[in-house]
Backbone as JSON, one array per atom type, in Angstrom:
{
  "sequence": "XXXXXXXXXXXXXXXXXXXXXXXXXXXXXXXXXXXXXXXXXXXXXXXXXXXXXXXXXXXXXXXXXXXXXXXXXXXXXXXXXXXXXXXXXXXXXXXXXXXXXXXXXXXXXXXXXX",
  "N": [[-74.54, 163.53, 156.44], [-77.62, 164.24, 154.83], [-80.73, 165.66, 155.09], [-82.62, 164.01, 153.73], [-81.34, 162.15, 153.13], [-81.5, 161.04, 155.93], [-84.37, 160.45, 156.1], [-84.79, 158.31, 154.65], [-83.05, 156.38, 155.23], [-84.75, 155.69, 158.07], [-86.8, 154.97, 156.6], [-85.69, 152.45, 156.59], [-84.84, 151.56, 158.72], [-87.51, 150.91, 159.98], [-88.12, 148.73, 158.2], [-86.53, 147.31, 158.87], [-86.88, 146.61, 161.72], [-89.5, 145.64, 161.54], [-88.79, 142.55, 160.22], [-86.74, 142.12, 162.43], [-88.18, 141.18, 164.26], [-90.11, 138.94, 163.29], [-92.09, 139.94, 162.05], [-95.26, 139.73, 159.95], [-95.31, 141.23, 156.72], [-97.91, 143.84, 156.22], [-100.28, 144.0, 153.35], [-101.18, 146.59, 151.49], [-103.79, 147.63, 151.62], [-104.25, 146.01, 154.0], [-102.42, 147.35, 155.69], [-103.33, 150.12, 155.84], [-105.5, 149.73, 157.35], [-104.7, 148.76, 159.93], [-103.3, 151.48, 160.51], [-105.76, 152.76, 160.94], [-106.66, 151.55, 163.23], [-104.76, 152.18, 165.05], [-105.26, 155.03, 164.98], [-107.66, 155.18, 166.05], [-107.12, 154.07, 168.7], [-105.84, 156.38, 169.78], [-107.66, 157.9, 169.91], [-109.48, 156.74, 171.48], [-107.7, 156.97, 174.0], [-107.57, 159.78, 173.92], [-110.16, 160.25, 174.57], [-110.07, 159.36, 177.44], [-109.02, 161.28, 178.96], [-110.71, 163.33, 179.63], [-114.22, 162.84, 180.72], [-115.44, 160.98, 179.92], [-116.82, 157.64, 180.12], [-116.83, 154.48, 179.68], [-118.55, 151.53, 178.03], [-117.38, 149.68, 179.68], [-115.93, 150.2, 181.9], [-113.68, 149.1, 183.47], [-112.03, 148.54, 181.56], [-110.96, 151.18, 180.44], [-108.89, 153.11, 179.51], [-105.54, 154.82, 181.14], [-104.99, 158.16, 180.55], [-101.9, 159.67, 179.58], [-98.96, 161.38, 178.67], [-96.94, 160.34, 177.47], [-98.15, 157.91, 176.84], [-99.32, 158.72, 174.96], [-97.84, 159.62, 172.55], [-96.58, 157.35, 172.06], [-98.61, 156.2, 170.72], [-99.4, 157.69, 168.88], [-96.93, 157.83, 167.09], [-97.29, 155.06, 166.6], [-99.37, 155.39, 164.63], [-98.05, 156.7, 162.45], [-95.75, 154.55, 161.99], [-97.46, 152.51, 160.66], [-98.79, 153.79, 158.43], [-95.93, 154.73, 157.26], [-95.36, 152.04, 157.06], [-97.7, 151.18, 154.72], [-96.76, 152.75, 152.65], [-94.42, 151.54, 152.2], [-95.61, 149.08, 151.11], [-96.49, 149.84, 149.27], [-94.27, 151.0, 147.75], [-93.07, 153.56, 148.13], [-92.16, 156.57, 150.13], [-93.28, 157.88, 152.55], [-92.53, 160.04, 154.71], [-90.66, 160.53, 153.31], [-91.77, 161.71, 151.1], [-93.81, 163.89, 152.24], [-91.76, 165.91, 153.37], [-90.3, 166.64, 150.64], [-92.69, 167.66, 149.55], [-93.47, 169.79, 151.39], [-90.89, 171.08, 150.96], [-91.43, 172.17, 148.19], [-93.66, 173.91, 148.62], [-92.94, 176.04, 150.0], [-90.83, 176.63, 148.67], [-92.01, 177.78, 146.8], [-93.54, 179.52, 147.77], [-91.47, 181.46, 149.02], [-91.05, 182.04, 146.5], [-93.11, 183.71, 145.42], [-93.68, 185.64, 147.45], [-90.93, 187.15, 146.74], [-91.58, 188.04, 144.48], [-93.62, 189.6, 145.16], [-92.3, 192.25, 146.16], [-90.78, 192.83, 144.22]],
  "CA": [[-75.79, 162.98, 155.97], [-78.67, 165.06, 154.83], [-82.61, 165.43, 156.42], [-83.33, 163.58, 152.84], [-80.83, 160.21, 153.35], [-81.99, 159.98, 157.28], [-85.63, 159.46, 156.28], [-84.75, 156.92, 153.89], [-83.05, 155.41, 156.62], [-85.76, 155.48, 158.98], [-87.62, 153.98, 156.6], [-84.95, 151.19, 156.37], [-85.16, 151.22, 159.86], [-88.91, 150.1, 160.05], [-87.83, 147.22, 157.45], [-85.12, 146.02, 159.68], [-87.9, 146.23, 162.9], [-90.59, 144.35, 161.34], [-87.88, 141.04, 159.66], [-85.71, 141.16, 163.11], [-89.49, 140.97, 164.66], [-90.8, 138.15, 162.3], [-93.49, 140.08, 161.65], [-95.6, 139.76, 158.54], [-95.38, 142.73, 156.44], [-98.77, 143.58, 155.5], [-100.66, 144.9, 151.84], [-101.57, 148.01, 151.87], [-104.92, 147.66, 152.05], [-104.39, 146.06, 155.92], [-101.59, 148.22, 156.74], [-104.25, 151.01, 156.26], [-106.43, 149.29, 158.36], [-103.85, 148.56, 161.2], [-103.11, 152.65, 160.56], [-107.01, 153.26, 161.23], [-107.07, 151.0, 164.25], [-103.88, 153.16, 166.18], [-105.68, 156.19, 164.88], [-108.85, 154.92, 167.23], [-106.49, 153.71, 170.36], [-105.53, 157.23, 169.73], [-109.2, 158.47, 170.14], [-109.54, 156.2, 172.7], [-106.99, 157.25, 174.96], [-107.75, 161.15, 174.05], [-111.37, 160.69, 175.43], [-110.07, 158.66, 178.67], [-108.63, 162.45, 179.49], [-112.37, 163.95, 179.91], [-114.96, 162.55, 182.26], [-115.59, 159.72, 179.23], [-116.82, 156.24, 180.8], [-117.06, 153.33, 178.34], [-119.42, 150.27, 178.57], [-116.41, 148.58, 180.71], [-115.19, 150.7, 182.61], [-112.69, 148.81, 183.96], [-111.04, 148.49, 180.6], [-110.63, 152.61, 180.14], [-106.75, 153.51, 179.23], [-105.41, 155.99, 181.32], [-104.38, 159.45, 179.69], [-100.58, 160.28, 179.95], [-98.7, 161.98, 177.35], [-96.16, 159.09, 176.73], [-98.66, 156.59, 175.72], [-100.22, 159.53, 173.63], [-96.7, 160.08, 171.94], [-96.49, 156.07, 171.64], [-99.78, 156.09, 169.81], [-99.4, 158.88, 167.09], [-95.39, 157.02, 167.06], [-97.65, 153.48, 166.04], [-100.03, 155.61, 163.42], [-96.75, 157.12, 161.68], [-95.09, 153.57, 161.54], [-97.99, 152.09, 159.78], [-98.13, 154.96, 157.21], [-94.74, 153.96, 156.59], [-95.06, 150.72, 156.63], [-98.54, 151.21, 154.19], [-96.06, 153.26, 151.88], [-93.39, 150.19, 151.81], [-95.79, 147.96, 150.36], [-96.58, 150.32, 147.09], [-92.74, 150.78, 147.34], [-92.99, 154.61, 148.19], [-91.48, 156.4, 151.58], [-94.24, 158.86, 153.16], [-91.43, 160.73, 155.17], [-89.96, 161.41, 151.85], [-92.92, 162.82, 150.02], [-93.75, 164.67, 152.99], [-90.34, 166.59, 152.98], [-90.53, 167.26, 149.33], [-93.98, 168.23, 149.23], [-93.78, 170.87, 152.05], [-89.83, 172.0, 150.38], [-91.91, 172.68, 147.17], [-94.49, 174.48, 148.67], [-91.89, 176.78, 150.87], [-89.99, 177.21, 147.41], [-93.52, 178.83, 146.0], [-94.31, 180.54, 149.2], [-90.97, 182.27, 148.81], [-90.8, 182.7, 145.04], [-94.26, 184.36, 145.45], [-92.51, 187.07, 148.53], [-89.96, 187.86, 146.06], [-92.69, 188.4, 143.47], [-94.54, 190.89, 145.55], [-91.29, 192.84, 146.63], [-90.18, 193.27, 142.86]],
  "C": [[-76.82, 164.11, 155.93], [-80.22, 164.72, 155.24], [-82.75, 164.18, 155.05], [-82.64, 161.63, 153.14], [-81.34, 160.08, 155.07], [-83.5, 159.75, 157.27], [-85.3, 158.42, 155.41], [-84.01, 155.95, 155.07], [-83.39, 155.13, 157.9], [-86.77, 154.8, 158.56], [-87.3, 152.87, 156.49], [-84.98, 150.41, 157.29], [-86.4, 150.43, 160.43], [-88.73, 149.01, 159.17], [-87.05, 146.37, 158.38], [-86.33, 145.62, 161.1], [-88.8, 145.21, 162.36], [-89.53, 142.98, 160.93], [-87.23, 140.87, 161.08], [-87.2, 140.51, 164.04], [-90.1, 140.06, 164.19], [-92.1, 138.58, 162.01], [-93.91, 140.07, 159.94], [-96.04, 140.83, 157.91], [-96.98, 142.73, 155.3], [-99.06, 144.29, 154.13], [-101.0, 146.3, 152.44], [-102.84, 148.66, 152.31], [-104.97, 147.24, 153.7], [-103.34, 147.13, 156.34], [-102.3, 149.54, 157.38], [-105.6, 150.81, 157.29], [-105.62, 149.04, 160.01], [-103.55, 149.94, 161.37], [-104.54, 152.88, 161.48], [-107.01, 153.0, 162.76], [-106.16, 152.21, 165.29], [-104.81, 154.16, 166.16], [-107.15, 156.26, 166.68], [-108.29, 154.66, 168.94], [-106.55, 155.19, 170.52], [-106.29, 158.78, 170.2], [-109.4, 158.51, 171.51], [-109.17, 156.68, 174.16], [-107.22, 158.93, 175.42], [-108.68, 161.32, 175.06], [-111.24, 160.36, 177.01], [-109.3, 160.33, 179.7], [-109.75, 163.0, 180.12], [-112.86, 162.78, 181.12], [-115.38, 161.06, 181.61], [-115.5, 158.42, 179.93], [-117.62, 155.45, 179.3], [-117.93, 152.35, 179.24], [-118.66, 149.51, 179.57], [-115.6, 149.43, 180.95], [-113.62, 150.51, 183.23], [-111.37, 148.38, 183.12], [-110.22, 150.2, 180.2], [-109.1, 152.59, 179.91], [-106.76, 154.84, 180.41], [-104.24, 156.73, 180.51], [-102.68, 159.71, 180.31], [-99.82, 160.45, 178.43], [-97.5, 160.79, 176.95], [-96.51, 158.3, 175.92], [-99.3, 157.29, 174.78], [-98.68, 159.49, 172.47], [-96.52, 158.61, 171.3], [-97.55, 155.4, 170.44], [-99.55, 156.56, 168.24], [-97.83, 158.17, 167.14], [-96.2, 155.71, 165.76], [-98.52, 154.36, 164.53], [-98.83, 155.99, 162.63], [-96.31, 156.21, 161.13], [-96.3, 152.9, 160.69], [-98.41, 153.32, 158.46], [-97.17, 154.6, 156.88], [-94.64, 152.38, 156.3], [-96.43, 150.77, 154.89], [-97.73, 151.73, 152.84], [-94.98, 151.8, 151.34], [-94.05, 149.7, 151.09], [-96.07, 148.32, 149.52], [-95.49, 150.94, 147.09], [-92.54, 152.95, 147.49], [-92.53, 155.28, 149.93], [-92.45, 157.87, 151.76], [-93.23, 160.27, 153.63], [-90.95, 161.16, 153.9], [-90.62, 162.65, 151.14], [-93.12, 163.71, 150.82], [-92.6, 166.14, 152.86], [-90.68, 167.04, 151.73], [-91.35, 168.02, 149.2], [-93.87, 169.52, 149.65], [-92.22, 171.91, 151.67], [-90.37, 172.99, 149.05], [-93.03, 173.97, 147.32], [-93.6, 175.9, 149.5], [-91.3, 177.2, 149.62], [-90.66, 178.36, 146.58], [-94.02, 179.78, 146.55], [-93.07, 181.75, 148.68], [-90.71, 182.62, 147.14], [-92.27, 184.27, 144.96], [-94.04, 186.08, 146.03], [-91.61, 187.86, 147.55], [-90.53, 188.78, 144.76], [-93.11, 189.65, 143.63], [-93.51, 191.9, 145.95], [-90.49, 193.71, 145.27], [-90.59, 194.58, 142.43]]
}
């Protein structure tokens, strides 16, 4: 199997999680909003590292790199999921994008070497 068929089946993978989950797969417009929200836990949890006290204190998260890893994990899956619903795979384009730009980087090297 190549890097290109295991993101497609990672993003098959997030289809099969949300249906065995009954969850409701949202538009794209909320998925980007359920993206935004991790992005903020994400905030959230960064600032609870520092000396940062919130209006309720007793709600604060504490900082540990797991639930940071679990966080940026949840913004990723909604990106992918945000991609599903205009039928496109993020992980994919990603890959491509940065093979194309690596293809230009080195065509460029070979350029200046000529």
């Amino acid at each position: 199997m190549d890097f290109t068929d295991a993101l497609e089946q990672f993003r098959n993978y997030i289809c099969y999680y949300f249906n065995k989950r009954g969850l409701v797969w949202p538009n794209f417009d909320d998925a980007m909003k359920f993206l935004l929200t991790e992005v903020a836990e994400t905030y959230e949890l960064d600032l609870a590292r520092n000396t940062w006290v919130r209006n309720n204190p007793e709600s604060k998260p504490e900082f540990d790199k797991e639930r940071l890893s679990e966080e940026l994990g949840d913004i990723i899956m909604m990106a992918i999921v945000a991609g599903i619903a205009e039928d496109v795979n993020p992980l994919l384009s990603l890959y491509n994008k940065t093979q194309k730009k690596l293809k230009m980087l080195e065509k460029n090297l070979e350029e200046e070497n000529v």
